[in-house]
Backbone as JSON Lines, residues from 0, in Angstrom:
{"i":0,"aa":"X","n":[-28.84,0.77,8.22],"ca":[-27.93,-0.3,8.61],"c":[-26.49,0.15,8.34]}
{"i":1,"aa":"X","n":[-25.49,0.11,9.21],"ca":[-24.31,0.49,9.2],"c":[-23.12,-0.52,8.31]}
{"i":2,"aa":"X","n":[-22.23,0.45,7.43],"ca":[-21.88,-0.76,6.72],"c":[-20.52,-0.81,7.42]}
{"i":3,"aa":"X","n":[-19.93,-2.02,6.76],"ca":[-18.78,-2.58,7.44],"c":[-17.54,-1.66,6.69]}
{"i":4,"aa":"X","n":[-17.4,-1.32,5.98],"ca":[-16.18,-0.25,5.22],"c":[-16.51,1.12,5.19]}
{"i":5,"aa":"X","n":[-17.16,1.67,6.61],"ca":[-17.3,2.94,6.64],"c":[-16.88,3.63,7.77]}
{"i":6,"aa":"X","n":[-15.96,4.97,8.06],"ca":[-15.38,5.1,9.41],"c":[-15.55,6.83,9.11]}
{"i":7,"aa":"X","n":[-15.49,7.47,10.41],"ca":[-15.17,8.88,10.45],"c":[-13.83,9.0,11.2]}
{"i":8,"aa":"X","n":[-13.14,9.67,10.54],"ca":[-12.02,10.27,11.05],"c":[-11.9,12.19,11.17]}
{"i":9,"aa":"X","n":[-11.07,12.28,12.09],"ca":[-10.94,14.03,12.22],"c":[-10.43,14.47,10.72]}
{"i":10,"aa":"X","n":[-10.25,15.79,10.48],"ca":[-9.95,16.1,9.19],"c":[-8.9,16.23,9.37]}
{"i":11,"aa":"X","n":[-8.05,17.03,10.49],"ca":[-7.09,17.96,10.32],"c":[-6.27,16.25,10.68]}
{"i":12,"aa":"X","n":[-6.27,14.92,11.45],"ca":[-5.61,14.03,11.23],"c":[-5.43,13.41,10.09]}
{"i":13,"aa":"X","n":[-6.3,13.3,9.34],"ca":[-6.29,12.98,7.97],"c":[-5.01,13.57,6.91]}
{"i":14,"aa":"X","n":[-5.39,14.64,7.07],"ca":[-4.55,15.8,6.22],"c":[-2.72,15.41,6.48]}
{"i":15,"aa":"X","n":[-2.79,15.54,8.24],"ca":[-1.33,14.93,8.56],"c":[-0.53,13.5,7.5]}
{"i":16,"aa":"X","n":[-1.87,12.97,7.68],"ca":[-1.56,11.35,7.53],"c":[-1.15,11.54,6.08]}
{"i":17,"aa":"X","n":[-1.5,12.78,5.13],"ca":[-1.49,12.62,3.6],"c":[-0.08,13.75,3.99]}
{"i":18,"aa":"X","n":[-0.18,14.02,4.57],"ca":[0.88,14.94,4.07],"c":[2.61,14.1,4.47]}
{"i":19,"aa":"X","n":[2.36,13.29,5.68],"ca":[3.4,12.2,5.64],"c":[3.89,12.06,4.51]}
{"i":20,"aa":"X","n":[3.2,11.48,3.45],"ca":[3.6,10.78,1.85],"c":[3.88,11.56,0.93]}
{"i":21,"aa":"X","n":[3.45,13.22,1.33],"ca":[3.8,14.21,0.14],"c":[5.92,13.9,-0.04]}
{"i":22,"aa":"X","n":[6.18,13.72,0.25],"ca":[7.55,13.21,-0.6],"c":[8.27,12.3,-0.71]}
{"i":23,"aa":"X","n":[6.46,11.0,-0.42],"ca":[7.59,10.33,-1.4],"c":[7.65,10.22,-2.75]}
{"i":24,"aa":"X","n":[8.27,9.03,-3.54],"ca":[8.28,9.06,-4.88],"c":[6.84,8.37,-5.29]}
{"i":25,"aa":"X","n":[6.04,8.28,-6.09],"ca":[5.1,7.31,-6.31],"c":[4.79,6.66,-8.16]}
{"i":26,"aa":"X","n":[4.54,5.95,-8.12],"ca":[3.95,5.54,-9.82],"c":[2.82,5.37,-9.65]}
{"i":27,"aa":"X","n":[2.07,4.84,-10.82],"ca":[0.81,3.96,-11.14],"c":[0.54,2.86,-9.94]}
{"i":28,"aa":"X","n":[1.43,1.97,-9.89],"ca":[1.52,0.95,-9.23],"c":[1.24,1.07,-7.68]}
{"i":29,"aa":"X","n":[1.84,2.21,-7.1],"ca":[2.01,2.48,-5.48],"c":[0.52,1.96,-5.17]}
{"i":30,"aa":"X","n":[0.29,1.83,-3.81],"ca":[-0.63,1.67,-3.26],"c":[-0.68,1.82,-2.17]}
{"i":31,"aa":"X","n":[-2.18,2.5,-1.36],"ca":[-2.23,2.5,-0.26],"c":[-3.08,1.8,0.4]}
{"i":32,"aa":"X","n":[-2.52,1.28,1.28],"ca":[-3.94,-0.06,2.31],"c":[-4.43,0.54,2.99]}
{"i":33,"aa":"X","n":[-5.69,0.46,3.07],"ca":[-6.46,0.64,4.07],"c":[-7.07,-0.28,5.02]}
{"i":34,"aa":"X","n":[-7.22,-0.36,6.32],"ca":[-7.69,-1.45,7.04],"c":[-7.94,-0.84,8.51]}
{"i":35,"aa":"X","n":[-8.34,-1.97,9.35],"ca":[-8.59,-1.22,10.84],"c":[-7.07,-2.2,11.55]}
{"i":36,"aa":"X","n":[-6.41,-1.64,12.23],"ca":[-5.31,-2.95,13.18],"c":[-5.36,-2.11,14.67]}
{"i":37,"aa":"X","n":[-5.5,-2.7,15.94],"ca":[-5.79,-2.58,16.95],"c":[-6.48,-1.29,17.26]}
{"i":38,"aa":"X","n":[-7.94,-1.12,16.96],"ca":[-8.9,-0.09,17.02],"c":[-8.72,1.45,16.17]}
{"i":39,"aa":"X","n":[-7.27,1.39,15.7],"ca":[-7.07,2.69,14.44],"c":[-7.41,2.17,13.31]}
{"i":40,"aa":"X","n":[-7.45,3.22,12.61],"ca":[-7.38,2.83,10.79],"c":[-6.1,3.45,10.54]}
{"i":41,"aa":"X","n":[-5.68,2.33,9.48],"ca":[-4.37,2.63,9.22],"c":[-4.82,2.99,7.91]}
{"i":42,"aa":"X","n":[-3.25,3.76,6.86],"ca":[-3.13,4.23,6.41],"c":[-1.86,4.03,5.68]}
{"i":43,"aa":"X","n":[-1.21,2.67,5.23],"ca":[-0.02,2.06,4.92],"c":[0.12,2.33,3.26]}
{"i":44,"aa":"X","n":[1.55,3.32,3.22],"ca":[1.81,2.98,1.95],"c":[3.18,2.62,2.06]}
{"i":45,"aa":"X","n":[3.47,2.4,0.71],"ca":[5.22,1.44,0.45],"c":[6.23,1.95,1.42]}
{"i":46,"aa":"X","n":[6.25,3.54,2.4],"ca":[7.36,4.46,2.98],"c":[6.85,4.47,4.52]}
{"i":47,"aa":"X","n":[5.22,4.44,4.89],"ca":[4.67,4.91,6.1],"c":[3.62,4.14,6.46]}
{"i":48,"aa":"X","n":[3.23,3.94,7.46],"ca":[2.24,3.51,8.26],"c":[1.66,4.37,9.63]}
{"i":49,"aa":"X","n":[0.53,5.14,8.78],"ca":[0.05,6.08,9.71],"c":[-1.35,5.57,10.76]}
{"i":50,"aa":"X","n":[-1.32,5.34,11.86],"ca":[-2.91,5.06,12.77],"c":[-3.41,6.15,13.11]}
{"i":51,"aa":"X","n":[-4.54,6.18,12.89],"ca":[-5.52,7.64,12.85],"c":[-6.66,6.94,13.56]}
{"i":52,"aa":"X","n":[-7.25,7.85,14.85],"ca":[-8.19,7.35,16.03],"c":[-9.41,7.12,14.84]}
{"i":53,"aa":"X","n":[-10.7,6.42,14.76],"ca":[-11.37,6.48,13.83],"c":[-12.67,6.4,14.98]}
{"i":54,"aa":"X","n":[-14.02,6.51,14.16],"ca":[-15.13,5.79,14.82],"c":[-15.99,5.38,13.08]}
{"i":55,"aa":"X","n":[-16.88,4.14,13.52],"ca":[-17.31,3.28,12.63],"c":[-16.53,2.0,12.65]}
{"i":56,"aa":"X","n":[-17.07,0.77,11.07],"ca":[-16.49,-0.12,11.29],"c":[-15.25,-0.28,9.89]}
{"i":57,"aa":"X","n":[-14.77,-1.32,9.75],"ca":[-13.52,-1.43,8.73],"c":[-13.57,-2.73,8.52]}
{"i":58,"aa":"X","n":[-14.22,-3.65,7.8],"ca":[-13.76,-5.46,7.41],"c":[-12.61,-5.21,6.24]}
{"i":59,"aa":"X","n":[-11.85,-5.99,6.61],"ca":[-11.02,-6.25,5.93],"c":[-9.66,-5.24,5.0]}
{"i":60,"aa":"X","n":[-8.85,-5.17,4.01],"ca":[-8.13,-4.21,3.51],"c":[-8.85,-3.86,2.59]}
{"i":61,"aa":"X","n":[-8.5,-2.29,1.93],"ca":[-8.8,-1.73,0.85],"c":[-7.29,-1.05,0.01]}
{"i":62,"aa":"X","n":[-7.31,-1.49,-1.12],"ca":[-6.0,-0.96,-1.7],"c":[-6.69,0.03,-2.65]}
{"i":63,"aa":"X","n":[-5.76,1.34,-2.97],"ca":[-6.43,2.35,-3.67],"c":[-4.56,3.05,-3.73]}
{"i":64,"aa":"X","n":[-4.9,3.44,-5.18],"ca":[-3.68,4.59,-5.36],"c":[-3.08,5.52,-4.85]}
{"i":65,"aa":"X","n":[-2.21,5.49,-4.1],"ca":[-1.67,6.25,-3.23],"c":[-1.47,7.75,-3.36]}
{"i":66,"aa":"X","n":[-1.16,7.91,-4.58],"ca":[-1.29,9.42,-5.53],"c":[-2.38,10.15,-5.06]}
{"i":67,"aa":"X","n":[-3.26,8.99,-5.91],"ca":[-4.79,9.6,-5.75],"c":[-5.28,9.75,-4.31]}
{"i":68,"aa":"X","n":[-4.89,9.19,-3.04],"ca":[-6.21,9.53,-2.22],"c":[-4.82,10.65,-1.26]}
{"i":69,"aa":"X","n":[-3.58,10.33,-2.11],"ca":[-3.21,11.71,-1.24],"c":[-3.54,12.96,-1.9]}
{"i":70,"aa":"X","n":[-3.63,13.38,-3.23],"ca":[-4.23,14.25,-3.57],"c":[-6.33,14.5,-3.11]}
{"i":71,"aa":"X","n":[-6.33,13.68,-3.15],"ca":[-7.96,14.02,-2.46],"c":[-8.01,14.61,-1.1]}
{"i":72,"aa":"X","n":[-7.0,13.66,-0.25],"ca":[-7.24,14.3,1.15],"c":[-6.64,15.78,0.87]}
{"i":73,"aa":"X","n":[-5.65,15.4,0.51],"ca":[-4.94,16.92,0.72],"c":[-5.8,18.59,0.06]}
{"i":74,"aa":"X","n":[-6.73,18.03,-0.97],"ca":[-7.69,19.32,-1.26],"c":[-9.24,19.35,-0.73]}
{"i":75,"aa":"X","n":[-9.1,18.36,0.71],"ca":[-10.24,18.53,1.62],"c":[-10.99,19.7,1.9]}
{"i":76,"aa":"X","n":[-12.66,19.82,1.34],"ca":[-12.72,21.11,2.15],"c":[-12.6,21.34,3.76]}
{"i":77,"aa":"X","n":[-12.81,22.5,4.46],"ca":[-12.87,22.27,5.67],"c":[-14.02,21.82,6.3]}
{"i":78,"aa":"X","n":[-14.06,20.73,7.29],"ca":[-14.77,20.23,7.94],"c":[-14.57,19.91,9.44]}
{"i":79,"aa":"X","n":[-15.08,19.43,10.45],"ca":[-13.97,19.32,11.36],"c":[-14.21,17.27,11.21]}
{"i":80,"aa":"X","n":[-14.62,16.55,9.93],"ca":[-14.61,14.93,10.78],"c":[-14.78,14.66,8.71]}
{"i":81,"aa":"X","n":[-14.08,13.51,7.96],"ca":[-14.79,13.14,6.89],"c":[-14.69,11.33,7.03]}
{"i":82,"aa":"X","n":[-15.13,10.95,6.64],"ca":[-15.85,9.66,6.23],"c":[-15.5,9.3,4.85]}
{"i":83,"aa":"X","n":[-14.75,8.2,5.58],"ca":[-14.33,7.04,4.29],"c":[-15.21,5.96,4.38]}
{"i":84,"aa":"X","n":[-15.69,5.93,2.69],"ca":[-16.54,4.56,2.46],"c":[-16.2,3.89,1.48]}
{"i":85,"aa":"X","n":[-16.45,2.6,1.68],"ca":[-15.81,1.15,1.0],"c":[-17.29,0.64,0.29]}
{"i":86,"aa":"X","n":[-17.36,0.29,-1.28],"ca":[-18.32,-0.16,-1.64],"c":[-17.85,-0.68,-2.7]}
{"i":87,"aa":"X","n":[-18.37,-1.63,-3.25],"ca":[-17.97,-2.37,-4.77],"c":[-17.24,-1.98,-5.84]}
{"i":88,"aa":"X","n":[-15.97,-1.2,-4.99],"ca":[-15.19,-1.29,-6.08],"c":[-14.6,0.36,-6.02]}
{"i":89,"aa":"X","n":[-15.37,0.96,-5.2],"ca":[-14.99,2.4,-5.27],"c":[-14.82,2.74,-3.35]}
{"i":90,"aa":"X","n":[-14.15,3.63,-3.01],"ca":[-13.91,4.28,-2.2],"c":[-13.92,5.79,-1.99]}
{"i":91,"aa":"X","n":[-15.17,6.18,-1.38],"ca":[-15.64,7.37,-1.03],"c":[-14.68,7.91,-0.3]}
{"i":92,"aa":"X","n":[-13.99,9.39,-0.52],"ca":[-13.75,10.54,0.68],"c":[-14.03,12.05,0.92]}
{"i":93,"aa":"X","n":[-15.07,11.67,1.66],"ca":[-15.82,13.26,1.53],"c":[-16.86,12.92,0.54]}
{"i":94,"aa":"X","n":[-16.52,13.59,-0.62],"ca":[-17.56,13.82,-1.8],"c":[-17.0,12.9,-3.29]}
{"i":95,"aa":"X","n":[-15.6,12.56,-3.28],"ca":[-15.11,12.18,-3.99],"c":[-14.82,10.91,-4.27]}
{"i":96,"aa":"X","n":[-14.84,10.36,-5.04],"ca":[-14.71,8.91,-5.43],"c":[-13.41,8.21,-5.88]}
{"i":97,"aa":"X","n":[-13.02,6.96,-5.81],"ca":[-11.67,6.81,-5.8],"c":[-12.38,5.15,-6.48]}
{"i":98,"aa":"X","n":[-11.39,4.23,-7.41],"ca":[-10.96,3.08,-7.66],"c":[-10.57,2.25,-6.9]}
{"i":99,"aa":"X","n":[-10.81,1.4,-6.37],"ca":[-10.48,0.74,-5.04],"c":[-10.95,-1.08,-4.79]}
{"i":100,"aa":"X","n":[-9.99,-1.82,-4.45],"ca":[-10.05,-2.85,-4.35],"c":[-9.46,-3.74,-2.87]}
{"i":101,"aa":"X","n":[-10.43,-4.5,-2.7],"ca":[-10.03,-5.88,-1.52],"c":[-9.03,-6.41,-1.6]}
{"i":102,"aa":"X","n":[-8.0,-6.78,-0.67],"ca":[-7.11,-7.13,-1.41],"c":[-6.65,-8.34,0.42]}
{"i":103,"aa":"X","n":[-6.19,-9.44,0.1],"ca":[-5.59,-10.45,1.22],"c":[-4.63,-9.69,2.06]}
{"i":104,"aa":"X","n":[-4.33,-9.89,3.33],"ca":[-3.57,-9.56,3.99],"c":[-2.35,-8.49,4.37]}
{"i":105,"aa":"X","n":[-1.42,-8.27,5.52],"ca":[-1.14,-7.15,5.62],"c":[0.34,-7.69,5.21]}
């Protein structure tokens, strides 16, 4: 059964999308949303809003540390597609696990 917070995206778009944010400034606090808005998954933090073509589905936002999932993407192995997953509390990319929370509106 297919879950609702799970999508494949290309790698080498991914990587772009993290490397956007490599300067900005970030703390503890930053955050990045995750969500689906007119058939992309976005990729919104406090400086950028990146849409990346996806396939799978996306309910609702996911907020997760912006630090953190730009350092994850960015030491991606090579693949050519990875898969983000949304589950109780954690957010899968690739192989790696991330802190992650639901959060109201955009």
């Amino acid at each position: 059964m297919p879950s609702n917070n799970e999508v494949t995206i290309a790698r080498a778009a991914l990587k772009r999308a993290a490397a956007k944010t490599a300067g900005e400034q970030h703390d503890e606090r930053d955050l990045a949303l995750l969500y689906m808005e007119d058939d992309r998954f976005a990729i919104e933090t406090p400086a950028t809003v990146t849409r990346l073509k996806a396939a799978g589905h996306w309910a609702g936002m996911i907020a997760v540390r912006a630090l953190e999932l730009q350092r994850v993407i960015s030491a991606l192995p090579a693949s050519k597609e990875v898969t983000l997953f949304y589950s109780n509390g954690w957010l899968l990319v690739g192989d790696e696990r991330l802190t992650a929370k639901v959060v109201d509106g955009v």
